[in-house]
C-alpha positions as MATLAB code, in Angstrom:
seq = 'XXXXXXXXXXXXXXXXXXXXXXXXXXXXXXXXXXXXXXXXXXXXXXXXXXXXXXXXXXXXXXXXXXXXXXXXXXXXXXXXXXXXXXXXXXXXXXXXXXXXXXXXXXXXXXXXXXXXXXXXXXXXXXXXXXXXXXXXXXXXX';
ca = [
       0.000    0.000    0.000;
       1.173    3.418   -1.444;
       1.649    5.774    1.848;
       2.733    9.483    0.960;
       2.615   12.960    2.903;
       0.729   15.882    1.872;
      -2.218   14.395   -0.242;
      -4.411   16.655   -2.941;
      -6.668   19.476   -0.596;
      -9.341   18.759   -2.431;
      -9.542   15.249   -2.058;
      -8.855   15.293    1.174;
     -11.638   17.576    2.364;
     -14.061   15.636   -0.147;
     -13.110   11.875    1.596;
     -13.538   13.820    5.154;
     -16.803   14.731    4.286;
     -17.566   11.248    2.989;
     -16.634   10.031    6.148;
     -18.616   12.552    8.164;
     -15.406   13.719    9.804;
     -15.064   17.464   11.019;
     -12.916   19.521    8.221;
     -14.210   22.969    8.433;
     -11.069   24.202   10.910;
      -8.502   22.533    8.326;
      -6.258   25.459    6.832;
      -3.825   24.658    4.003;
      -1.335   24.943    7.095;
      -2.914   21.932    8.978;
      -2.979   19.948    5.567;
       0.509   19.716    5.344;
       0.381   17.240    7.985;
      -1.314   14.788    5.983;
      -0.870   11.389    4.443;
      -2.789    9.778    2.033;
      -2.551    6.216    0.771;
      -3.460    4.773   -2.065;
      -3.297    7.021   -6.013;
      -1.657   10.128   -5.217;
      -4.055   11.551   -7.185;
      -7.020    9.788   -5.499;
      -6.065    8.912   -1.859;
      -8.606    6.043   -0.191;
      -7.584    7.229    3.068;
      -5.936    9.907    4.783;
      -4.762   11.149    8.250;
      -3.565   13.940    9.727;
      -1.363   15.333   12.708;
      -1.538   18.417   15.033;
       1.863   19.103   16.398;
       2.207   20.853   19.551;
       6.143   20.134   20.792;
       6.428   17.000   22.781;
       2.226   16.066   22.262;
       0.381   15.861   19.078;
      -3.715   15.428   18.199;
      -3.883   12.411   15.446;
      -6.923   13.733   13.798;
      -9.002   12.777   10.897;
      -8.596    9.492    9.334;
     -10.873    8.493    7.373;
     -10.583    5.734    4.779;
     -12.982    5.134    1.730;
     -15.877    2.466    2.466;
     -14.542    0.336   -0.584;
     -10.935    0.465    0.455;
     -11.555   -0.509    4.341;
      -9.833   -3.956    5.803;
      -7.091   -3.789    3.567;
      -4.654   -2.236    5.741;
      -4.451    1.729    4.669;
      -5.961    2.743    8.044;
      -3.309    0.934    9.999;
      -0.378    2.007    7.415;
      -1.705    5.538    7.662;
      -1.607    5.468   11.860;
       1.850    3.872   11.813;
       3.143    6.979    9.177;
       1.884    9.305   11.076;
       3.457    8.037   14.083;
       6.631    7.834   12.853;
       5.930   11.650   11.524;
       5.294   12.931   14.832;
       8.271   11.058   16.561;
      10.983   13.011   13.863;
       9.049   15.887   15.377;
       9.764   15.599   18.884;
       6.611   14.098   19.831;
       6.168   12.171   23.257;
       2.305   11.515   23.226;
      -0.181   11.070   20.534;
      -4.259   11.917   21.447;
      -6.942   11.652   19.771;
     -10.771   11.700   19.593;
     -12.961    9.196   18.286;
     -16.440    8.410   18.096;
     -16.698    4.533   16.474;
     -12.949    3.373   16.286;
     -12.313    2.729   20.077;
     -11.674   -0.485   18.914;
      -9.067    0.025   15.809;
      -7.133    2.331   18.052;
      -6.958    0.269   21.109;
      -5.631   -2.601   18.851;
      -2.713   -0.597   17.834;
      -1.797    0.308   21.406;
      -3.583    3.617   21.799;
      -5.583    3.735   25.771;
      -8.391    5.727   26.855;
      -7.353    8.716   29.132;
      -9.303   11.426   31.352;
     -10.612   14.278   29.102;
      -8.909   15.954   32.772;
      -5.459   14.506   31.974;
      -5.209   15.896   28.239;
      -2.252   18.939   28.182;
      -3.663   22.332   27.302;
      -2.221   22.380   23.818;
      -4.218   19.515   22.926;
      -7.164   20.752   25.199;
      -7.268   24.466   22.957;
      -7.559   22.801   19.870;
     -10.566   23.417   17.419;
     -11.228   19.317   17.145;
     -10.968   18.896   21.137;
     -12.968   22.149   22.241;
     -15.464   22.572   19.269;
     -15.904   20.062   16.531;
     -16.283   16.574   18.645;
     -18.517   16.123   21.170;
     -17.841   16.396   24.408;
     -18.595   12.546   24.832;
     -16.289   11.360   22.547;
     -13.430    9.288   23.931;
     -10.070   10.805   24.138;
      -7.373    7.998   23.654;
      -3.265    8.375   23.856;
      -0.338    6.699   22.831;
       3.249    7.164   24.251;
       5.804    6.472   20.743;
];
């Protein structure tokens, strides 16, 4: 499976909104934290990362309904991991809704929305876009 960084705007925003994923804080700034995987062209997935020194927000992946349980959401986490540890990053969080599951079989725990660090806290994702239900889950890399 093709993994690359920085996958077409466009595209991206259109598979979010497939996916019924939040996208309306996503700047052109945020989107060069993505990865796509798939055609470069025509990702069937994507993911992003929020980097904040030593912590990070995964946010946003989202993989196309006929390209699921072949692997590209797992390849996508583990790229983005690896993206955010050449950055410095300690701690990975992220909000989820329905893949509590996925995440917790690739090591990720739920934590505390009251033990999440500020910079995570103050973003858009964790203070506006998901509910306040949602799980928050965290990885040490």
């Amino acid at each position: 499976m093709h993994i690359y960084p920085r996958p077409p705007a466009v595209k991206v925003m259109n598979l979010l909104a497939r996916c019924a994923l939040p996208n309306s804080d996503l700047s052109e700034k945020k989107l060069q934290h993505f990865f796509g995987c798939g055609e470069e062209a025509n990702p069937g997935g994507v993911v992003g990362v929020e980097l904040y020194g030593d912590v990070a927000l995964l946010r946003s992946l989202a993989v196309d309904k006929d390209v699921r349980g072949k692997g590209c959401g797992k390849r996508l986490v583990e790229e983005v991991e690896k993206y955010a540890a050449r950055n410095g990053v300690k701690r990975l969080y992220l909000l989820t809704t329905t893949g509590e599951t996925f995440f917790g079989a690739l090591g990720y725990k739920k934590v505390g929305r009251d033990s999440v660090p500020d910079a995570i806290r103050n973003t858009t994702e964790f203070s506006t876009l998901c509910s306040a239900t949602a799980p928050v889950m965290a990885k040490d890399l």
